[in-house]
C-alpha positions in Angstrom: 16.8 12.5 -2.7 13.2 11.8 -1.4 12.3 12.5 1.9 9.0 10.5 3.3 7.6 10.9 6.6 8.6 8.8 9.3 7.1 8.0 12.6 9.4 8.8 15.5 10.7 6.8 17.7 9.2 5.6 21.2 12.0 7.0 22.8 11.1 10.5 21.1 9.3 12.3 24.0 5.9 14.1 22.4 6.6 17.3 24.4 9.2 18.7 26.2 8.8 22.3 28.1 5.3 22.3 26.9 6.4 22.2 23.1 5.7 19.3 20.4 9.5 18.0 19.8 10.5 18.8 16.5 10.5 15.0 15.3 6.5 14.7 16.7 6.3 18.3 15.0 7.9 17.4 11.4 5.8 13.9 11.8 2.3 16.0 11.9 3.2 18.4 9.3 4.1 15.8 6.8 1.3 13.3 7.6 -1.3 17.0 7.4 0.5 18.2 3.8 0.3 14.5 2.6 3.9 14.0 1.8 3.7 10.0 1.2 5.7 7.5 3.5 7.2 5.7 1.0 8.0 5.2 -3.0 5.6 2.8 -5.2 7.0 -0.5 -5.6 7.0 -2.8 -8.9 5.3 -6.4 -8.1 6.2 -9.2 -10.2 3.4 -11.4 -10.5 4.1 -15.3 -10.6 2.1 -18.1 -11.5 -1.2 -17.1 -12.2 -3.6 -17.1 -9.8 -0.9 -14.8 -8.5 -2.1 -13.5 -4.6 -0.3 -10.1 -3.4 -0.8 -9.8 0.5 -0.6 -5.9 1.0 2.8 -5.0 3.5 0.9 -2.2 4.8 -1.7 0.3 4.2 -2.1 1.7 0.2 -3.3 1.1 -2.8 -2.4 -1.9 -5.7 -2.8 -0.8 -9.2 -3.6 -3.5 -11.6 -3.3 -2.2 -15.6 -2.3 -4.4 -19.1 -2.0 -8.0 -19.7 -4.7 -10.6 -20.0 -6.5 -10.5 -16.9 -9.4 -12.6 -16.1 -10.2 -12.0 -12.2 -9.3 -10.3 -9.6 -10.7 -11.0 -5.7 -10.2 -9.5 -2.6 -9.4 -11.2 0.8 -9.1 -10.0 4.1 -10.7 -12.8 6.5 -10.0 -16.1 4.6 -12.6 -16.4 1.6 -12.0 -14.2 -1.8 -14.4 -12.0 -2.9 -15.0 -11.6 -7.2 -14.8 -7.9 -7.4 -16.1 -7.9 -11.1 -12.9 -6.0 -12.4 -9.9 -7.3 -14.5 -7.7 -3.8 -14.0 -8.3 -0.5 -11.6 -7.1 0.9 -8.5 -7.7 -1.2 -5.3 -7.6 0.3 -2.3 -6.3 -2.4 0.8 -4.8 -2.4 4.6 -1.8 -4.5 6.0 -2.6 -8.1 5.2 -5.3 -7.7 3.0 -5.1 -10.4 -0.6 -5.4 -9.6 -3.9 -5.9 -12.6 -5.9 -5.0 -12.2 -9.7 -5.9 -14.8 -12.4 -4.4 -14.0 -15.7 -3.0 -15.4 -18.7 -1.0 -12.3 -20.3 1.3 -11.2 -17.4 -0.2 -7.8 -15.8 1.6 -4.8 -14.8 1.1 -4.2 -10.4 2.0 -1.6 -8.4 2.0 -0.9 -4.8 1.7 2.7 -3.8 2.1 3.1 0.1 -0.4 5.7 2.1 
């Protein structure tokens, strides 16, 4: 069984008696020792030019198949980064825009 680190909830009091609550307490420790929040996940790419909007802070990993771009977007316009595979690090909402003709492997690994 995994255990990732969640964030407690509003009604979790920070301190009480002067003392970090245990929740806050476990929350700080596992965001310090760098225990992640959440598994990778599998993306399956569809039609090619196949955009991934990122669900929340992490990184999308891009490896195999016949890939011919790859742009970033976080404001509206895509940006060529010059790759066709790597590691791309990206925050809630950013794009990734793909254009392949031999299906890639992606991966999203939540930070």
């Amino acid at each position: 069984m995994s255990v990732y680190r969640t964030v407690p909830t509003y009604t979790q009091p920070l301190q009480e008696k002067g003392n970090t609550t245990s929740d806050w307490y476990r929350y700080f420790q596992h965001t310090d020792s760098g225990l992640p929040p959440a598994n990778e996940t599998a993306v399956v790419p569809t039609a090619s030019p196949f955009v991934y909007g990122a669900p929340r802070k992490g990184f999308v990993i891009i490896q195999g198949g016949t890939v011919s771009a790859i742009a970033f977007s976080r404001s509206g316009p895509f940006y060529v980064t010059g790759q066709t595979a790597g590691v791309f690090p990206v925050n809630q909402n950013d794009q990734l825009q793909i254009t392949y003709s031999g299906v890639p492997n992606v991966v999203f690994v939540p930070q």
